[in-house]
Structure formats: C-alpha cells, structure tokens
N, C-alpha and C positions, 0 to 999 in steps of 0.2 A: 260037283261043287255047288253050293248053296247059291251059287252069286253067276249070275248070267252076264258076263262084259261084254259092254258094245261098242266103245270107243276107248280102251286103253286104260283109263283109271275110273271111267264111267260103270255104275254095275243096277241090278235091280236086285230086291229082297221078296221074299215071298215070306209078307206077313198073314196075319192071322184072316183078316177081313180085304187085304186088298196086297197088291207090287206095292214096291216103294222105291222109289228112285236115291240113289245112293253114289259117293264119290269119298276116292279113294287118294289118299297124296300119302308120301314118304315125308318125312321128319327127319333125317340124320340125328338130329338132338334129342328125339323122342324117346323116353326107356321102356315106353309099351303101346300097345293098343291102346285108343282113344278113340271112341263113338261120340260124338256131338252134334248138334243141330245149330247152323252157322245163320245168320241175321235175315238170309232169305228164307228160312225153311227148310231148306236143304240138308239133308243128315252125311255127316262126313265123319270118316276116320283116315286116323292117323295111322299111317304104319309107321312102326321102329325101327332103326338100323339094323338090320341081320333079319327084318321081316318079310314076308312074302303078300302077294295078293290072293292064292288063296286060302292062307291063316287068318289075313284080315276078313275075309266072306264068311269062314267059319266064327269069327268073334261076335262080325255083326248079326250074323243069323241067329245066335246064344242069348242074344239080349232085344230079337225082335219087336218081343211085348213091350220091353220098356221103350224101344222107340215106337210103337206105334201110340202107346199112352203119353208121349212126349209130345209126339206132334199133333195130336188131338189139344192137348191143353197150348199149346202154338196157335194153331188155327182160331180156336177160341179167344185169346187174347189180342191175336193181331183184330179178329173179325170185328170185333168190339171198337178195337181203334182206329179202326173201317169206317164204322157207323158214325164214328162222331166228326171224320170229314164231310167238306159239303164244297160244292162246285158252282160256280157264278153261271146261269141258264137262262137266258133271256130277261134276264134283269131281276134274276130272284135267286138267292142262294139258295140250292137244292143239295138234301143231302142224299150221301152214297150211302146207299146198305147191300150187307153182303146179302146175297140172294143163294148160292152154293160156295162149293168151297173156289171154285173157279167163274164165279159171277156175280159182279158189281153193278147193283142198278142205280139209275139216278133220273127221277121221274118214268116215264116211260120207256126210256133206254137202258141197254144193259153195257159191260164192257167185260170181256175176257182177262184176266187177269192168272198168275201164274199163283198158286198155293203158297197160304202165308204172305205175299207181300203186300205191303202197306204203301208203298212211295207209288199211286199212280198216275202221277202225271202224265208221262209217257202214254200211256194208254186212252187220257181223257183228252192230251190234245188229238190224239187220233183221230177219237172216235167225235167229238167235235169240230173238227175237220173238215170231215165227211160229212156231219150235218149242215155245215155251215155250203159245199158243194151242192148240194140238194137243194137245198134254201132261196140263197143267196139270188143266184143268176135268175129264178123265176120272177122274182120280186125285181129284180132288175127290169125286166122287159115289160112288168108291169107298169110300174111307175113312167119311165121310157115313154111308155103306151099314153099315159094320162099328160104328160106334155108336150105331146107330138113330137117325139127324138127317137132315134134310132139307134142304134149300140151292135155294133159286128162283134164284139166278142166280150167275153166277161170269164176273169180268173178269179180266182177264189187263192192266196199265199199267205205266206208265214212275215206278213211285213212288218216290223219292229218299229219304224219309226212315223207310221202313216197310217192312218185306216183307211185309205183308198187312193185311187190315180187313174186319171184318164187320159190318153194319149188322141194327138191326133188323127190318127186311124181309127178312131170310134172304136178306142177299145178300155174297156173299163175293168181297173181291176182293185179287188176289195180285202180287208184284214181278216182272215178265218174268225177272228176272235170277235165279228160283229154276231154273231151267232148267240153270245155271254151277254150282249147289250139288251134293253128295253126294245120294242119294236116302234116307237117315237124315236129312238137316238138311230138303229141301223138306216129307218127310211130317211132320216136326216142326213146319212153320209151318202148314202145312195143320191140322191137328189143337189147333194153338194157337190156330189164326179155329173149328174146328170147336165146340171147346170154350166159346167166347163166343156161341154160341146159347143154352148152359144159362147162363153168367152173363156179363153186360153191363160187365164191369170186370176190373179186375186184384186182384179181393182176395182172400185165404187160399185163400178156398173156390173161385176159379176156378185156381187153382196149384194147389190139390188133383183135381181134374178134368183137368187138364192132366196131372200127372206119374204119375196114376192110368192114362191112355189112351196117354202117353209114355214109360213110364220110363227111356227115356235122351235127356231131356230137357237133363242137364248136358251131357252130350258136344257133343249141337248146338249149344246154345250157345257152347261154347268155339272150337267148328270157324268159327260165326259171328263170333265177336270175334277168333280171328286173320287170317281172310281177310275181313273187310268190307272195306276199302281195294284190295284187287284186284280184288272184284265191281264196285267205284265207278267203273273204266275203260274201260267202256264208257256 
C-alpha cells in the first residue's frame, strides 16, 4: 500500500522529491475522494461513504505531483506573508524572514516553526521567553550591584497586568515582555522593583528613590504608555 499509517487516519506519501505528511477523515456526505491542502498546510482527503483507507492511499498517491506542486506554491505564498510580519525587539520592530521551510529568523534569532504556517505567535512568545530568562536576571544583579541592594531571587513570568513585583523576601520578579522594550524603559522597571527594597509602597519617598537612581524616569514612562497595546500582542 502506497501510504504508511502511523496513528489511525495519520499517513505519509512518497512524493517525488521528499515524505509528505498526510491525513485521512471520512465524510458520510462525501460522494468521492477529495485531496486538499487545509489552512495549515496540511494535505487531507476525504474518504466517501462505502470508502476505504487504503483506496484513499492509492487516490492520494495518483495525484502526488499535483500535491507536491501545490504545497510548493503554499509554502511560497504563505513565506511571503512571513516576510512581511515584524516583531517588537528591544525597542525596534524587527522583521521575520523565512530563512527555510521550517525557520523563522528575526534579527539574530531564528524560531522553528511547522511548514506553511503563518500565525506565530506562539512560537515568538517562546522563544522570547527564553531570551528575556537569559537577559533579564543578569541585568538584575547588575544594577542591584550599582545601588548597593541585594535581590535572592529573580523570575522572569507571563504577567498581564504589571511589569514587575518585588516581595519582601527580596525577591524580584519581571514581565517576559521587557525583553520587546528599549533598554532605558527595562532598566527603568528593573530599578523601580530595585527601589521597593528600601520602601514597600508607592509613596513620596519611594518616587523620590526612584527618580533619584532614574532620572529619566518620565521618558520611560511615556515610551510605556504609548506602546503598552503593542507589547499586549503577544
């Protein structure tokens, strides 16, 4: 049989130049075989009532050429619509280009992505994530270092309504998504949880500590209040 199953309605094809990954569903309503490439990329047929799977393996194998000429003109169109996304990266929108059929780069980084898809979010909060885990915490100990304070521990989370919080356990923790910021706006948050070791609130005397170790404390904020809504997209 044409078609290798590995999990049930899962199959692979053996096209001309490479496997193809393949999937197989029943249609009751169906009156024949049906080959298509579904919004992911993904090439699927349909089987018809009274059909089988492997009649559907022998269909899709009949018309290999025309899917592998199908999902080359896929990959090129989605690749295209690749290119013209761009990601917020330390304070500069950077765009993505496809780099293969399974890699996205965006400045010096790359991200895995699955053939054909275009929606990646998912993948760029990852991988920005992860930078921002790298990043983050050094620069913490640094600054830490330049006002004589101490910090036991530092998380790097997904926090929606805060870009940072420090507890009194000297422990500090930051928005993955300062990573997307200017490096004037993250050392300004950094230095703003820094500063809530010497006071535990927002009042006079801790804005005085703040704009004393900041003084360009307005600027960030401003830079914050017109781009918070683009940060929020991923």
């Amino acid at each position: 049989m044409p078609v290798n199953l590995r999990t049930g309605v899962e199959g692979v094809l053996e096209g001309e130049t490479s496997r193809i990954g393949i999937t197989f569903r029943k249609n009751p309503r169906a009156r024949r075989y049906i080959l298509r490439i579904n919004a992911t990329g993904m090439p699927t047929v349909t089987i018809p009532r009274g059909g089988s799977l492997p009649e559907a393996g022998k269909f899709a194998q009949r018309h290999v050429a025309w899917l592998e000429a199908r999902l080359k003109k896929f990959k090129e169109r989605t690749a295209t619509q690749v290119d013209e996304q761009k990601v917020l990266f330390k304070g500069e929108p950077v765009a993505l280009i496809t780099v293969s059929d399974t890699r996205v780069a965006f400045g010096a980084h790359t991200i895995s992505v699955a053939p054909g898809r275009t929606d990646l979010r998912a993948q760029l909060k990852e991988k920005l994530w992860r930078l921002a885990k790298m990043e983050l915490p050094p620069r913490v100990a640094e600054l830490a270092a330049e006002h004589g304070l101490s910090v036991n521990r530092v998380s790097v989370r997904d926090q929606r309504s805060r870009w940072g919080s420090c507890s009194v356990r000297k422990q500090i923790s930051l928005n993955w998504r300062l990573i997307q910021v200017p490096d004037l706006v993250r050392d300004y948050i950094i230095v703003h949880e820094l500063m809530h070791l010497r006071e535990m609130n927002h009042s006079s005397r801790f804005w005085k500590w703040v704009h004393e170790a900041f003084p360009r404390t307005p600027e960030a904020e401003r830079w914050l209040k017109v781009n918070a809504l683009v940060l929020r997209q991923l």
